[in-house]
C-alpha positions as CSV (number, residue, x, y, z in Angstrom):
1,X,-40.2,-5.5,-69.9
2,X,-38.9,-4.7,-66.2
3,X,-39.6,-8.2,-64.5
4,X,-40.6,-8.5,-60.6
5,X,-37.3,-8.8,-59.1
6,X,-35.7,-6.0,-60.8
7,X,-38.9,-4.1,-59.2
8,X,-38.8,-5.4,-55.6
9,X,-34.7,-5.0,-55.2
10,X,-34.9,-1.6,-56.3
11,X,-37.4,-0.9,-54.5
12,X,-35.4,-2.3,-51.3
13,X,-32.2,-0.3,-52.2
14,X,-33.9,3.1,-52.9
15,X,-35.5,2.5,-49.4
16,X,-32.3,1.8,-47.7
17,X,-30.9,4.6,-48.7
18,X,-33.5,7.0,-48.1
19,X,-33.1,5.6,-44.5
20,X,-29.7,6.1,-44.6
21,X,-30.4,9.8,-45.7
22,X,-32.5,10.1,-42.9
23,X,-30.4,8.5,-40.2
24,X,-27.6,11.2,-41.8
25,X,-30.2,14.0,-41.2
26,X,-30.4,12.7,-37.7
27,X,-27.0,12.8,-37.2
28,X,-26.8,16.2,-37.9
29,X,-29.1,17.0,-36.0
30,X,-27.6,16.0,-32.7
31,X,-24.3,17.9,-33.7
32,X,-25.7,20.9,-34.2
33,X,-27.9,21.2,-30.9
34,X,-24.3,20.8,-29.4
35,X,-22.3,23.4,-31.5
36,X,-22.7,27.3,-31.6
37,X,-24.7,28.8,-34.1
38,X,-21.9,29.7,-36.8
39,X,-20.0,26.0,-36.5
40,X,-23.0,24.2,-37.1
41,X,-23.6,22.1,-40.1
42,X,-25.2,22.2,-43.1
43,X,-28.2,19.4,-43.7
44,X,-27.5,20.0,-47.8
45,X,-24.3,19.1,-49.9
46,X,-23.0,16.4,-48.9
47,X,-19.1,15.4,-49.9
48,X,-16.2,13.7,-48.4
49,X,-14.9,16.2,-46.1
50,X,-18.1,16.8,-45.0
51,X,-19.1,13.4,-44.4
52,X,-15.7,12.7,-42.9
53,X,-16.6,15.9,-40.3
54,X,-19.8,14.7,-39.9
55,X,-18.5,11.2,-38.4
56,X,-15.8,12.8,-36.6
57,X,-17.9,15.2,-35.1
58,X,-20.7,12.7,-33.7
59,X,-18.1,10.1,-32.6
60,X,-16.6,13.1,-30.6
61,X,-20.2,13.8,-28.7
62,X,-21.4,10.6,-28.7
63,X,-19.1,7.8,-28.0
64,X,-21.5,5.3,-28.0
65,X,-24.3,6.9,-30.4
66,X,-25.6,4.3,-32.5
67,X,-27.3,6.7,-35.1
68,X,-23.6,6.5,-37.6
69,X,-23.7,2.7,-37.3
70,X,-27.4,2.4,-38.6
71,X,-26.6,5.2,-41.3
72,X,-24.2,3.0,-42.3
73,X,-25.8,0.0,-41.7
74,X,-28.6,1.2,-44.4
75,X,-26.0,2.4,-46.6
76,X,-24.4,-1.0,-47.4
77,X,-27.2,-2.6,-47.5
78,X,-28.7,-0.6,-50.2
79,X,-25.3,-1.2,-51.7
80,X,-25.8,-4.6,-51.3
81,X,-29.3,-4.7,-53.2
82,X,-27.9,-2.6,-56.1
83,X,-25.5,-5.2,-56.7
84,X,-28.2,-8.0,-56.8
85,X,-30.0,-6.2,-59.1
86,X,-27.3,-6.8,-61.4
87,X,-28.5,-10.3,-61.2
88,X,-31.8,-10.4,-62.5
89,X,-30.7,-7.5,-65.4
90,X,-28.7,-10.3,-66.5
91,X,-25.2,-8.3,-66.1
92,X,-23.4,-12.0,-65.0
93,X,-24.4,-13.4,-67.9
C-alpha cells in the first residue's frame, strides 16, 4: 500500500516540474518574439544542446530576466522532493 507521504512528495515534485516546464515554455517564448522566423526555437524536444542554447540565448536578451532562474529554481526543487521520496519508500533503510 502507497502511504501518505510517498503521495504528497510526489505530488510536490511532479508539480515542480511541470512548473519548471512551463517557466521553460516561457522562456522560449521570449526568444523567439526576438529572433527571425527561421532561427526561432522549437517548444518540443528538448536535449542538452538545446537546453544549453536555450540559456545562452535568453541570458544574451535578457541580462537580468528572471524567468531561467525560476525554471531552475523549480527544477531542483522537484529534484529535491524525488530524493525525499526515497525516504519514506524505505530506500535508506
Amino acid at each position: 500500500m502507497i502511504s501518505v507521504p510517498v503521495i504528497v512528495l510526489l505530488s510536490l515534485a511532479c508539480s515542480s516540474f511541470i512548473l519548471s516546464a512551463f517557466f521553460l515554455w516561457q522562456e522560449i517564448g521570449e526568444i523567439n518574439r526576438k529572433l527571425p522566423d527561421r532561427e526561432q526555437i522549437s517548444y518540443w524536444g528538448m536535449h542538452p544542446m538545446k537546453m544549453a542554447k536555450v540559456k545562452s540565448e535568453y541570458k544574451g536578451l535578457y541580462p537580468s530576466g528572471k524567468i531561467d532562474l525560476m525554471r531552475r529554481l523549480f527544477q531542483y526543487v522537484g529534484f529535491a522532493f524525488m530524493v525525499l521520496l526515497l525516504i519514506p519508500l524505505g530506500f535508506f533503510k
